[in-house]
N, C-alpha and C positions, 0 to 999 in steps of 0.2 A: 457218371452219366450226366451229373447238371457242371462238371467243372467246366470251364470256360479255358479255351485255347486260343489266345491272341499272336499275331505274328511276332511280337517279341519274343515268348515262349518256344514259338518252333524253329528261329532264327538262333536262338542260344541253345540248343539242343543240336549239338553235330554226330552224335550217336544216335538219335530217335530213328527208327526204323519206320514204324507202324502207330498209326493212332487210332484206336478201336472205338466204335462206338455202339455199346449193346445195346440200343436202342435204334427209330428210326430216324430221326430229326441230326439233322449236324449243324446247327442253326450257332450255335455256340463253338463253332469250331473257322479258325480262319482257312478254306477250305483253299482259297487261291494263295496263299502262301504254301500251305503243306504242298499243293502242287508246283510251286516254284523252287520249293528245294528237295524236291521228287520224292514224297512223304506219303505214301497212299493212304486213302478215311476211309475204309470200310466199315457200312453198318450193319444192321439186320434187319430186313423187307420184314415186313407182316408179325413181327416178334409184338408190337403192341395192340394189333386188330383184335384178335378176342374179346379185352379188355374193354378196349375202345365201342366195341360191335354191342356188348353186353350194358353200359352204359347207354348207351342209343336208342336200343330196344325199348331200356327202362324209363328212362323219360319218355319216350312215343307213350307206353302204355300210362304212364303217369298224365302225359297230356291228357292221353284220348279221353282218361276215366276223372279229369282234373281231381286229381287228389291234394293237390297242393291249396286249393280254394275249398275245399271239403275239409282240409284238415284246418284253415287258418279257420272255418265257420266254426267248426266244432273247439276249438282253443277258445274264441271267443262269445261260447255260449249259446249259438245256435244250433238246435236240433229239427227245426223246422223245412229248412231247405231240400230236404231231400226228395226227388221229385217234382222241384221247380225248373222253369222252364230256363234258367243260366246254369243250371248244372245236369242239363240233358246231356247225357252218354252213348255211347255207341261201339255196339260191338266189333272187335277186331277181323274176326271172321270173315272170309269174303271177301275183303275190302281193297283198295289200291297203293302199294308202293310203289315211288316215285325215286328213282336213284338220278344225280346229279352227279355225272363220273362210275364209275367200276372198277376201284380197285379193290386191294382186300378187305378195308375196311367195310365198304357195301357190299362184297359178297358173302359177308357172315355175317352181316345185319340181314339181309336176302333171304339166308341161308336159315336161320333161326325163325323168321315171320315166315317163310313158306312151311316150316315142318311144323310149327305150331298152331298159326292161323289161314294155313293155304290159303294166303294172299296173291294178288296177282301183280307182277314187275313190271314195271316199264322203266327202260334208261335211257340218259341222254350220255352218246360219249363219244365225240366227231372222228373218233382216232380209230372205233370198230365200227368193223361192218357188220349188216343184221343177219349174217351168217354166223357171226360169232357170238352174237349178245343169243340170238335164237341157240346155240348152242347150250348157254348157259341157264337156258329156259325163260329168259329177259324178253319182254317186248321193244325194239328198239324206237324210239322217237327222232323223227324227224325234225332238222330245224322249220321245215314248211309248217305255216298252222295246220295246226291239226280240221281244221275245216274243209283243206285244201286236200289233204288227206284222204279225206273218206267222204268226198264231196259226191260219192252217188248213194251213200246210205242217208245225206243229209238231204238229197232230192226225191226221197221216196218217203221226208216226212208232209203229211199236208198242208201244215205251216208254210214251207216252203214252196210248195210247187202252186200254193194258192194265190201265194206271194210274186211267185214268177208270173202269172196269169195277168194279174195287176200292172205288172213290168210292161210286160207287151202291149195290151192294150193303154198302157201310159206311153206309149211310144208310135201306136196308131195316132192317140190323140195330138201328140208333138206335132208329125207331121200334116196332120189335118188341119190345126193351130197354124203352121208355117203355109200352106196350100190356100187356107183362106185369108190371109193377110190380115191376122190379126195382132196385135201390141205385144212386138218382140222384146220388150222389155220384162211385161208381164208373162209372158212367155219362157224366160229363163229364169223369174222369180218361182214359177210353177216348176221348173225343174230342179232346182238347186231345194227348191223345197222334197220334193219325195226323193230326192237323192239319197235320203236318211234312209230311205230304208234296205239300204245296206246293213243298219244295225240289225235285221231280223234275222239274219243267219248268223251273225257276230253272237248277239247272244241267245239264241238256240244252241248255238257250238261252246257257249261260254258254260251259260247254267244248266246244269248235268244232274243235279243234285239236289235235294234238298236243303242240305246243308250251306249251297251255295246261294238257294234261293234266299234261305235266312241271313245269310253275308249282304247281299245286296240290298234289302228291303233295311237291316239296320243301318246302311249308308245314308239311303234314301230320305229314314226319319231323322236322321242324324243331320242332313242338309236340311231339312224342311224346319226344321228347328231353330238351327243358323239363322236359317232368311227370316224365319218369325220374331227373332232376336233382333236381327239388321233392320227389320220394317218397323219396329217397336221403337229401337233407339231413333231411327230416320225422322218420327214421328215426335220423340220428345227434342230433338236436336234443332228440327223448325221451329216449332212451338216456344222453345225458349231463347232463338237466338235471335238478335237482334238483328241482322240479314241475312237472310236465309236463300234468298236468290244463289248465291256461287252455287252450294251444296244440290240445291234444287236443277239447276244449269247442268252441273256434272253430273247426275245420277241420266238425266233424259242425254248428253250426250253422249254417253257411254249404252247406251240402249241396255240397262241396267232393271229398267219400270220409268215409271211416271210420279212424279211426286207434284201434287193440284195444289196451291194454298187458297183452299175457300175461303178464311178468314186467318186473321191475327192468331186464333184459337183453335183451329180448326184444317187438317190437315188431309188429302187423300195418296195414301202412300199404296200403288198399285206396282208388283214385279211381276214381271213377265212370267217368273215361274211358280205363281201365285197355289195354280193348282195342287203343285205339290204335294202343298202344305195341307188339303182336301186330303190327298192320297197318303199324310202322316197319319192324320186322325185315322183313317180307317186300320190301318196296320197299328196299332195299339189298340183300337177296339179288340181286334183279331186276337192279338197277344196279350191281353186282359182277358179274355174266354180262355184260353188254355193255364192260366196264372192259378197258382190254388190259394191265392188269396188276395185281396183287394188290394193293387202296387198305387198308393200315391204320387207315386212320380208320375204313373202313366196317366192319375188324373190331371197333377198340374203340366202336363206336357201338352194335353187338349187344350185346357184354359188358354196356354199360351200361344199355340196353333189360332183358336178360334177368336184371340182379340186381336191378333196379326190380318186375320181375314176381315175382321170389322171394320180395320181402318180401309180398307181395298175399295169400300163402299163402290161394287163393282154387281147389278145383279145378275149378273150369268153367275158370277162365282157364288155366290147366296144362294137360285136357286140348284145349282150345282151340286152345293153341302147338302141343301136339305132333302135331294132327292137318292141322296151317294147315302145318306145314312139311313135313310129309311129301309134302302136296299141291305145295307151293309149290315144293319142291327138285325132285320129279317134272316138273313143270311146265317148269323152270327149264332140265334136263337135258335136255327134247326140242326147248325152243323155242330154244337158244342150244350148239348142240354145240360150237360152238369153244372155248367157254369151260368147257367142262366141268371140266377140271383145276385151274384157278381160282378155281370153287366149290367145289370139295370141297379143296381148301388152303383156302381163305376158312373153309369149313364147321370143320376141323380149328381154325384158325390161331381163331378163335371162340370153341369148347369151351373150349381150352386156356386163353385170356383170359378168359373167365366163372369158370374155376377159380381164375386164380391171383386174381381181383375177391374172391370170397367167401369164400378162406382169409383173405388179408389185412383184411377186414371184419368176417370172424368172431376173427380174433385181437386187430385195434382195439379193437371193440365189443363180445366178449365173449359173444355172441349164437349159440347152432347152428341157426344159418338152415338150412343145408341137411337135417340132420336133421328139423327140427321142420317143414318140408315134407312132406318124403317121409313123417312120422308122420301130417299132417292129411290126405294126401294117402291113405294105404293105411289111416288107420283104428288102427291097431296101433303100439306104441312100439320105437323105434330106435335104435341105441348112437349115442352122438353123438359127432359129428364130429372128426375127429384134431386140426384146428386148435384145438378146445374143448378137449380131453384135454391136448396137449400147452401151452393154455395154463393150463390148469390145475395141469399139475405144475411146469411156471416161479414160479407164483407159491404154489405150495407146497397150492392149495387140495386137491389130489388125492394117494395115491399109492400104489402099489401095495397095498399091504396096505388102506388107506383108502379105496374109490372115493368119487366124488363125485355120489348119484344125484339134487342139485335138479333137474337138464333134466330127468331122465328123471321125474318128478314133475311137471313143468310140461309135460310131454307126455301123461300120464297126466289129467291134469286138465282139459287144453284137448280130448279125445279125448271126455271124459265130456259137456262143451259140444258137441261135435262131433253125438254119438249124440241128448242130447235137440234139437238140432235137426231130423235128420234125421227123428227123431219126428213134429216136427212139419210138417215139408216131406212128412211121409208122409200124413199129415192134411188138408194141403193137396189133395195129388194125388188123395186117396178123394175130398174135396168135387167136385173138377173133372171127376173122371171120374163121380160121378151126373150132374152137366149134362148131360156130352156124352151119356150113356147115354138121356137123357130128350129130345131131339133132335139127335142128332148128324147131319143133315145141313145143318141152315139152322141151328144153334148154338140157342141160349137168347135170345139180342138181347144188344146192350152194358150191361152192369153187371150181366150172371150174375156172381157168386162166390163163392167154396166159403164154408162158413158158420165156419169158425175161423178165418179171417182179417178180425177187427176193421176193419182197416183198407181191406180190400176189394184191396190188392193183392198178388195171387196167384205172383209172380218166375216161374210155367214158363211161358210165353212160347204155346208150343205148343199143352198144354192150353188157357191163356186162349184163343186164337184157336179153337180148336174148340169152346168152350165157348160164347164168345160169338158167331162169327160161323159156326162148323159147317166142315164140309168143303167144304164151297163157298169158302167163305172164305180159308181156309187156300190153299187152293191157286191159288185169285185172286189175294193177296198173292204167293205164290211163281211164279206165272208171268210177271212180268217178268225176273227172273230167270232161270227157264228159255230164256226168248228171247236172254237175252245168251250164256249156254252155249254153245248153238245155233249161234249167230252169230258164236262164236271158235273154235268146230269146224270149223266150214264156210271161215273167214278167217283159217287157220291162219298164211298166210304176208304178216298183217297185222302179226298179234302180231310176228314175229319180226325183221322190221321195228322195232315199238313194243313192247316185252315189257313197259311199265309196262301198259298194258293189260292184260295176264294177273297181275299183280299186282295189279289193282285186284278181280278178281276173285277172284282168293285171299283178298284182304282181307275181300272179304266173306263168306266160309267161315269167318271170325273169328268171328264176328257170329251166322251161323246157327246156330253150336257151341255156342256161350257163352252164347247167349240161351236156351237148355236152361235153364239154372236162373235166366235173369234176364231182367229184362222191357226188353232193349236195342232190339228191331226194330219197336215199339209208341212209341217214345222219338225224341227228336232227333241222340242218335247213333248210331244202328242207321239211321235212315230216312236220314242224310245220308250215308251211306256209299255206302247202298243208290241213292242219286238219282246218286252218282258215277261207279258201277255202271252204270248205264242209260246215261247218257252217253260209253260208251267206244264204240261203233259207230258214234255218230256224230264220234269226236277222233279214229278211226284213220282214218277215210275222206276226213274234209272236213281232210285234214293241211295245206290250204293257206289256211284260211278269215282 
C-alpha cells in the first residue's frame, strides 16, 4: 500500500498486467507511465472514509469540548480552570455543519453528526445541484453571499430597514446640498463618509452568534492593545531621539495620528483610532465580571490602554473614558452581581497599576504626563508631578531654594495654543449654528459649512449633522441605536447570559461622546462600531447559528 511505483519499475516489468491499489490515493504510483504502456491502477473509492469520517468527528468533539487544553491544565496541575471563561464549552446538539465538497468522506462525517447530534448541513460543491445536495438532506450554499441570499429576511430586521430610512433621506440631503450650491468638495467628503455604512448589513450578516461576537471583540482588544503599544514606543522613540522630526513627518503623512512635540520632554502622541483603546477597557472590564477570579493580565492590559490615552492628552477622549466607565461599571454591576467584588478589586488593582505605569515613565522619560493633562485638561497650570520634582532634585536640576519652573512654562505656553484654538473651534460653532438657524429641520443639504473653515471640515459631529442633514437627520442616524437600547432593556437576561453584548454597546457611548468634538460617527470608525452595534440582537439570540 505505501510501496512506491516509479517508471523505471513499470518500464522493466513487460509481464505486469495490473497494479492494485487497496487503498484510495495513487500518489506514489507513476500513474502516466503505467498508462503509457497500457497498465491500468485501479483503487478503491470510499475503502478509507469510515476511518478517516471517525477520526473527524473525534477531533470536532475533542475541539468543541477542548480537551487537549483541559488535559495539558490538569498534567500541569491546575484544577481550577474549569468553568473559566477560556474553556467555555458548547454543546453539539443543534448546532451547524459546514461541509467543503461532498464526497464520502463528508457524508459519513454527515452521516454520524446527524444521527448523533441532529445537526443541521450546509454544503458547498459547484459540481451539484441543490436538487441533489436537497436530496441528501444537505442545505446547498451558494457562491453569492449569503446576505445576498436572504436579502428579504435581512430587510425585515430593524437595524436595517432603519438604516435604509437614513439612506434615503441621506440622499434627499445630497441633492438639496447639490440644489443649493453648496462646497462640492465638502459635499463628497460627506458621502464618501457615510458610504461605510454599507458595513451595517456586512456585519449583521457576519455576526450570527455569540461565539462570533466573542471572535470579534478579542480582535478588537487585540488591535487596541497594538496601537497602546505603538503609541507607547512612538512616545519613548521622540523623547529619546535626537531628531525626531522625520519619524514625526511620517506618522502625520501617512494620516496615521498626530504626534505634537511640546518640549524636548514632552510628547502628544494622538491616533486616529485612539477610541478604540476607550472600547478595549470596557471589553475586559466586561470579561473580568464573568472571570471567577481576579486575571492580572486583564489588570495590566488597562494600565496599559489607560497610559496610551494619557499621552493623547486629547479632552474629548478623557472626558469620553470617564463617562464610558461610569456607564460601563453601572452596567457591569447590575448585569453580573456575583462578580461584583471582583470588579471593584479589578477596578482598585487597575488605578494602582496605571500609577505605578506613569511614575515610572515619568521618572524614565522625564516628561509630567500627568500634570500636563490635568493642565490641557482644566485649562489652568498645575504644580507638576512628584516623580518630576523628585526627579529633579536627584539629578540636582531643582532645589529648594531654586525651583524649576520650565514644565510649568511648557504648560503655560501649550494653555495659550489651547485658548487660540478654542477661539477658533468657537468660530467654527457660530458658522454651524447660522445653518442650522436658517433651516434647522431638513438641515442646509451635504456641504453646508461654517465659512472659517478652509477646509470644509467642521470636527463637531453634531452640529455638522444638523447643519447638513437637520433634525430629521440627526435623529434618523441615532435611531438605530435607540432600537438596540430598547432591545437590551427589554432582554435584560440576554445580556447577562452574554454581557459582551452590553459592552458593545457601551463601546459605542465612546463614540457618541467623543465625536462631540470630532467627526468619528460620519467616518469608518464610528460607523464600524456602530454596524457592530446593531448586530448584537441578532448574536444574543441566534447564539446557535
Amino acid at each position: 500500500r505505501r510501496a512506491v511505483v516509479p517508471r523505471e519499475v513499470i518500464a522493466h516489468a513487460p509481464n505486469l498486467k495490473v497494479i492494485a491499489m487497496h487503498g484510495v490515493s495513487r500518489d506514489t504510483i507513476d500513474t502516466a507511465a503505467a498508462a503509457e504502456f497500457g497498465v491500468p491502477v485501479p483503487n478503491v473509492p470510499g475503502l478509507g472514509a469510515p476511518a478517516v469520517a471517525e477520526l473527524a468527528v473525534a477531533d470536532l468533539l475533542a475541539l468543541n469540548r477542548q480537551l487537549k487544553f483541559v488535559n495539558n491544565g490538569l498534567c500541569a496541575g491546575r484544577f481550577d480552570h474549569f468553568g473559566a471563561e477560556e474553556f467555555v464549552c458548547h454543546e453539539m446538539t443543534g448546532r451547524t455543519l459546514g461541509l467543503v465538497g461532498t464526497g464520502n468522506i463528508a457524508h459519513r462525517v454527515a452521516d454520524i453528526l446527524r444521527a448523533a447530534f441532529d445537526v443541521r448541513v450546509l454544503c458547498w460543491n459547484p459540481r451539484r445541484t441543490a436538487a441533489e445536495c436537497a436530496a441528501w438532506g444537505y442545505e446547498q450554499v451558494e457562491t453569492l453571499p449569503e446576505l445576498f441570499r436572504h436579502l428579504g429576511a435581512y430587510l425585515k430586521k430593524p437595524s436595517i430597514w432603519l438604516t435604509l430610512i437614513f439612506v434615503a433621506w441621506l440622499a434627499f440631503c445630497a441633492w438639496l446640498g447639490i440644489r443649493s450650491n453648496n462646497r462640492m468638495d465638502v459635499l463628497i467628503t460627506d458621502v464618501k463618509g457615510f458610504m461605510w455604512l454599507f458595513l451595517i448589513p456586512v456585519f449583521v450578516a457576519v455576526v450570527r452568534s455569540r461565539d462570533r461576537l466573542r471572535t470579534l471583540l478579542s480582535w478588537v482588544l487585540a488591535g487596541a492593545v497594538i496601537q497602546a503599544a505603538l503609541i507607547l514606543a512612538v512616545n519613548a522613540a521622540v523623547v529619546l531621539s535626537d531628531n525626531p522630526e522625520p519619524l514625526c513627518r511620517w506618522l502625520t503623512a501617512h494620516s496615521i495620528g498626530l504626534v505634537d512635540i511640546v518640549s524636548n520632554k514632552l510628547v502628544r502622541v494622538f491616533f486616529k483610532s485612539s477610541p478604540y483603546m476607550i472600547v478595549g477597557c470596557v471589553v475586559v472590564l466586561f470579561r473580568q465580571a464573568r472571570a471567577p477570579k481576579l486575571r492580572w493580565r486583564y489588570v495590566l492590559v488597562v494600565s496599559l490602554l489607560l497610559c496610551a490615552l494619557l499621552l493623547s492628552f486629547t479632552r474629548s477622549l478623557y472626558g469620553a473614558l470617564g463617562l464610558t466607565a461610569v456607564l460601563s461599571i453601572t452596567a457591569v454591576l447590575i448585569l453580573c452581581p456575583a462578580g461584583r467584588k471582583r470588579v471593584l478589586a479589578f477596578l482598585l488593582a487597575a488605578v494602582v497599576c496605571f500609577g505605578v505605569l506613569v511614575t515610572v515613565q515619568e521618572f524614565v522619560l522625564e516628561g509630567s504626563y500627568l500634570s500636563f493633562a490635568v493642565s490641557r485638561t482644566i485649562g489652568q497650570e498645575v504644580p507638576t508631578s512628584w516623580a518630576s520634582q523628585l526627579r529633579g532634585r536627584i539629578r540636582g536640576d531643582i532645589s529648594d531654594d531654586k525651583p524649576n519652573d520650565a514644565e510649568m512654562d511648557r504648560q503655560h505656553s501649550y494653555i495659550e495654543v489651547t485658548e487660540k484654538s478654542d477661539q477658533f473651534r468657537q468660530e467654527t460653532q457660530d458658522g454651524l449654528k447660522d445653518c442650522i438657524r436658517r433651516s434647522p429641520i431638513i438641515g442646509c443639504g451635504l456641504g453646508a459649512a461654517a465659512a472659517s473653515r478652509d477646509s470644509g471640515v467642521d470636527e463637531y459631529f453634531y452640529l455638522d449633522m444638523l447643519a447638513r442633514t437637520g433634525i430629521v437627520g440627526l435623529l434618523l442616524y441615532m435611531l438605530p441605536f435607540g432600537y438596540v437600547v430598547l432591545w437590551c432593556l427589554r432582554r435584560r437576561s440576554l445580556l447577562r447570559e452574554c454581557p459582551e453584548g452590553a459592552a458593545v454597546v457601551c463601546g459605542l457611548c465612546t463614540f457618541w461622546i467623543v465625536t462631540w468634538f470630532n467627526p468619528w460617527m460620519n467616518a469608518v470608525l464610528g460607523i464600524a462600531w456602530y454596524a457592530v452595534t446593531l448586530s448584537v440582537p441578532q448574536a444574543l439570540e441566534e447564539q446557535n447559528a
